[in-house]
C-alpha positions as CSV (number, residue, x, y, z in Angstrom):
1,X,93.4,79.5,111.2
2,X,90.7,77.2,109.6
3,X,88.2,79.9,109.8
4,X,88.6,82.7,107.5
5,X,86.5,85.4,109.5
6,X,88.4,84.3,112.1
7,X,91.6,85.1,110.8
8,X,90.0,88.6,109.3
9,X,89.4,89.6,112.7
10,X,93.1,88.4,113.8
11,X,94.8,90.3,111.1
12,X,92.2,93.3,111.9
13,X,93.2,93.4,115.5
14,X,96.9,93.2,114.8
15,X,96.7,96.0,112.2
16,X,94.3,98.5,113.9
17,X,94.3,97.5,117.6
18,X,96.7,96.9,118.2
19,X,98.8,100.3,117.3
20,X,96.1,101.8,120.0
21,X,97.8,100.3,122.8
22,X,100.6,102.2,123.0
23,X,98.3,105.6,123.1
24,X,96.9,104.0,126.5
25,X,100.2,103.7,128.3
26,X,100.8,106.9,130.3
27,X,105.0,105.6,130.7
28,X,106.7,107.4,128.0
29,X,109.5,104.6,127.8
30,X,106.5,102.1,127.7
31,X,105.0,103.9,125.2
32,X,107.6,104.5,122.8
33,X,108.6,100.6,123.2
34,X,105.1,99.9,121.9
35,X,105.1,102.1,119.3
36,X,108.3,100.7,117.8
37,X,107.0,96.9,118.3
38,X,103.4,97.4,116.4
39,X,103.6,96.7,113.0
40,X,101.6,99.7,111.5
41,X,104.1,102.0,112.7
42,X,106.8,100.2,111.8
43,X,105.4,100.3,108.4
44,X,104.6,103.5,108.5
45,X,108.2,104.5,109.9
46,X,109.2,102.7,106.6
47,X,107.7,105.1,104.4
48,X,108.8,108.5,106.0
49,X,111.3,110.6,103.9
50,X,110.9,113.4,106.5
51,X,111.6,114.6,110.1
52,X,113.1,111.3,110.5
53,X,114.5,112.2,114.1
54,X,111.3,112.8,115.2
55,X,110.4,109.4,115.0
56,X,111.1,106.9,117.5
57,X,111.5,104.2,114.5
58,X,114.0,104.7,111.6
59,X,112.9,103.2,108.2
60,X,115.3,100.2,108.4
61,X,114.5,99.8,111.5
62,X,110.9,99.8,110.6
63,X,111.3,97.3,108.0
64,X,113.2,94.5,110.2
65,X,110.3,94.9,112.9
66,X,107.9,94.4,109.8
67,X,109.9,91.5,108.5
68,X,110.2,90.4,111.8
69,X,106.6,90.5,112.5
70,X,106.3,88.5,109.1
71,X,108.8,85.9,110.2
72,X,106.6,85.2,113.4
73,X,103.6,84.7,111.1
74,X,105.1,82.2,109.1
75,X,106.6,80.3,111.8
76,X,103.3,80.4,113.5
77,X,101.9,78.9,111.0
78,X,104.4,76.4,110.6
79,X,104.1,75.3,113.9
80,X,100.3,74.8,113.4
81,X,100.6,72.9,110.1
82,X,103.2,70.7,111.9
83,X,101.3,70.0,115.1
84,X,97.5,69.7,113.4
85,X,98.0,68.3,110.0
86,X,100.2,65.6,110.4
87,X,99.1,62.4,109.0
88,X,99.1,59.0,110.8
């Protein structure tokens, strides 16, 4: 994104609204899906030493959705640069 407070509030929503969702979803299955797929519990599953049954996200499992959520980021942006910036 071009404009920084624009991408502040992007990178806000992903990291703090984001992990809400999943508290509004009255299917369990739904809502243990979305709580794997946000990326503040995955990287929060990726610093757990403890009760790690409990959890519906190991820590390597929580570190490939984080990397994977990382990967999509870059290629986003990759796909941006490429389509927007190319020069005539």
């Amino acid at each position: 994104m071009r404009d920084s407070a624009t991408a502040a509030g992007v990178v806000c929503g992903v990291l703090y609204v984001l992990p809400l969702i999943p508290r509004m979803v009255a299917d369990p299955g739904w809502r243990r899906l979305l709580w794997q797929a946000t990326p503040a519990n995955a990287g929060l599953a990726i610093q757990t030493t403890t009760h790690l049954d409990d959890l519906p996200l190991g820590p390597w499992e929580g570190l490939g959705v984080t990397a994977a959520w990382a990967a999509a980021a870059l290629l986003g942006a990759w796909l941006l640069v490429r389509t927007r910036d190319v020069r005539a």
